[in-house]
Backbone as a printed PyTorch tensor [residue, N CA C, xyz], in Angstrom:
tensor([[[-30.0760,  37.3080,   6.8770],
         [-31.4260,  37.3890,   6.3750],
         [-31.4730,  38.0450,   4.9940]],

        [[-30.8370,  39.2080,   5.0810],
         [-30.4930,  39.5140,   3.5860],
         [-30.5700,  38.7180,   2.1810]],

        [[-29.1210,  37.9870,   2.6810],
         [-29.0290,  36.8820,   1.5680],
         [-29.8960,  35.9200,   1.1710]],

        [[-30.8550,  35.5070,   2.6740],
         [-31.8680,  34.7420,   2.1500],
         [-33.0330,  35.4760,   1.4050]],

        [[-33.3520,  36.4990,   1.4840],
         [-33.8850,  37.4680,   0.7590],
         [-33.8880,  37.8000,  -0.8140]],

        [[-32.5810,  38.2790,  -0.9450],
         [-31.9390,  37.9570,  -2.5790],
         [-31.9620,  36.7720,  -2.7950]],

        [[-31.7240,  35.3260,  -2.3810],
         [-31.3890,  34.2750,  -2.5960],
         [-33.0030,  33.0140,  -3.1750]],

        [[-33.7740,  33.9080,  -2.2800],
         [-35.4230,  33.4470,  -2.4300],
         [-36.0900,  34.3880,  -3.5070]],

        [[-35.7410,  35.5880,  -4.0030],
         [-35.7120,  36.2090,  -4.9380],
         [-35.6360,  35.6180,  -6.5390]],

        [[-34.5100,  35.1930,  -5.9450],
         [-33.4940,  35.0190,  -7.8010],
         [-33.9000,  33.6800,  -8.0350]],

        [[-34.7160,  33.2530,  -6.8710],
         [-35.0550,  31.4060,  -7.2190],
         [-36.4960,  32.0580,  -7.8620]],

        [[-37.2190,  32.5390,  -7.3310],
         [-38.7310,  32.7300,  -7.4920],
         [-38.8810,  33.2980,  -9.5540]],

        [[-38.0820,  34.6190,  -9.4510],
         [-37.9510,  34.9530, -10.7780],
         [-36.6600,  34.9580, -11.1500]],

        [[-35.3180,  35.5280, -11.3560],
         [-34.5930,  35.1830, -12.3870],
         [-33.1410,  35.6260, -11.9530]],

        [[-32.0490,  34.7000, -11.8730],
         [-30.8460,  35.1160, -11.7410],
         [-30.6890,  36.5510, -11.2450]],

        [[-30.3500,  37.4080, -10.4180],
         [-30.1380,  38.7130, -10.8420],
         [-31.2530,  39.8850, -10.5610]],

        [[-32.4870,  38.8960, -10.5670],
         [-33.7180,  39.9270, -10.5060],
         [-33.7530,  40.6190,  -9.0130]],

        [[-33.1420,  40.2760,  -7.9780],
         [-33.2470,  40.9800,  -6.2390],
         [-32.4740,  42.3340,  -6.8050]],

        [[-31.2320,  42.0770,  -7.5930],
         [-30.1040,  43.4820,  -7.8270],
         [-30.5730,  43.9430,  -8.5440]],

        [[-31.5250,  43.7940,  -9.8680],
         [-32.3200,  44.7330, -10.6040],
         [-32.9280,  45.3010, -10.1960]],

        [[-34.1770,  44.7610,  -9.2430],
         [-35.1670,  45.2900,  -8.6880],
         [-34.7620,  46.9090,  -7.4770]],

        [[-33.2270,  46.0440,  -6.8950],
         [-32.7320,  47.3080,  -6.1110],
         [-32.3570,  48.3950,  -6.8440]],

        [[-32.0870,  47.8220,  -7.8570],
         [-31.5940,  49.0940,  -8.7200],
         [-32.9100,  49.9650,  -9.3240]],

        [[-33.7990,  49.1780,  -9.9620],
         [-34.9340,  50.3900, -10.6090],
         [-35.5970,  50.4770,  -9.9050]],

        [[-36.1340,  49.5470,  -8.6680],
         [-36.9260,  50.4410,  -7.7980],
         [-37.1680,  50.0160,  -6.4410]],

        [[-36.2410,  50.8640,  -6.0920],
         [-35.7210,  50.4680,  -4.5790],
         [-36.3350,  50.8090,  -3.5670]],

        [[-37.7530,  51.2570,  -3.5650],
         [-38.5740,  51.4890,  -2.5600],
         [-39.6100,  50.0580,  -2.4290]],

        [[-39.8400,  49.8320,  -3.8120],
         [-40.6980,  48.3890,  -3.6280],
         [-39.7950,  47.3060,  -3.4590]],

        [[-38.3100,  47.4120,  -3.7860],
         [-37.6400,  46.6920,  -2.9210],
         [-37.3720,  46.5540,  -1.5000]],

        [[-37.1460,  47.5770,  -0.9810],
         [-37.0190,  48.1790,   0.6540],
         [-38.5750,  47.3220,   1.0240]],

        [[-39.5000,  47.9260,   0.6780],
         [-40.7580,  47.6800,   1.0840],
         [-41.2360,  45.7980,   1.1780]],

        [[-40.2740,  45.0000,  -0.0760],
         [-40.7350,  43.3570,   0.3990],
         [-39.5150,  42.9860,   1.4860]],

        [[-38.5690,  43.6100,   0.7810],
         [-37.6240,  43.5740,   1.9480],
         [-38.2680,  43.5140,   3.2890]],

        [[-38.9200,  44.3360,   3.6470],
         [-39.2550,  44.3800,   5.3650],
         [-40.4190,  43.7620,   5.2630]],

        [[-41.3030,  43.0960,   4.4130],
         [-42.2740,  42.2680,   4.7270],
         [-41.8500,  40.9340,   5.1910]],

        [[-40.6060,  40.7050,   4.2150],
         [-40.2170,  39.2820,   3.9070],
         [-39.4470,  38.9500,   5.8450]],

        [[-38.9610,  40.5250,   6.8430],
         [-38.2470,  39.7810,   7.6250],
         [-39.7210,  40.1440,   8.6820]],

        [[-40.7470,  40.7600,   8.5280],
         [-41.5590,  40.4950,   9.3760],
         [-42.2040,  39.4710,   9.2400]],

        [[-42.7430,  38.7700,   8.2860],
         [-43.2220,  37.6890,   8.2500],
         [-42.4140,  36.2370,   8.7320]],

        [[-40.8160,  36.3220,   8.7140],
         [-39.7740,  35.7760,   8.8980],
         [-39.4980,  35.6920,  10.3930]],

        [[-40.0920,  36.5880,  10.9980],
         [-39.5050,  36.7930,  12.6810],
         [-41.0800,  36.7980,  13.3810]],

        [[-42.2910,  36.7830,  12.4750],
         [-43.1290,  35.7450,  13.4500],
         [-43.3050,  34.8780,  14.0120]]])
């Protein structure tokens, strides 16, 4: 699920942008992170 995560990421905005985003701000990452697998496991 991860990967589809980063993978639906880097399609939406830009090569690279899931590992940026973890990097400068990894709480609003964490935070779509767990939207993306609750909405995913409805």
């Amino acid at each position: 699920m991860y990967e589809l995560f980063i993978e639906l990421l880097n399609q939406i905005f830009w090569e690279g942008y899931a590992e940026q985003l973890a990097q400068d701000n990894p709480a609003v990452f964490e935070l779509e992170l767990a939207e993306f697998m609750n909405n995913y496991n409805q």
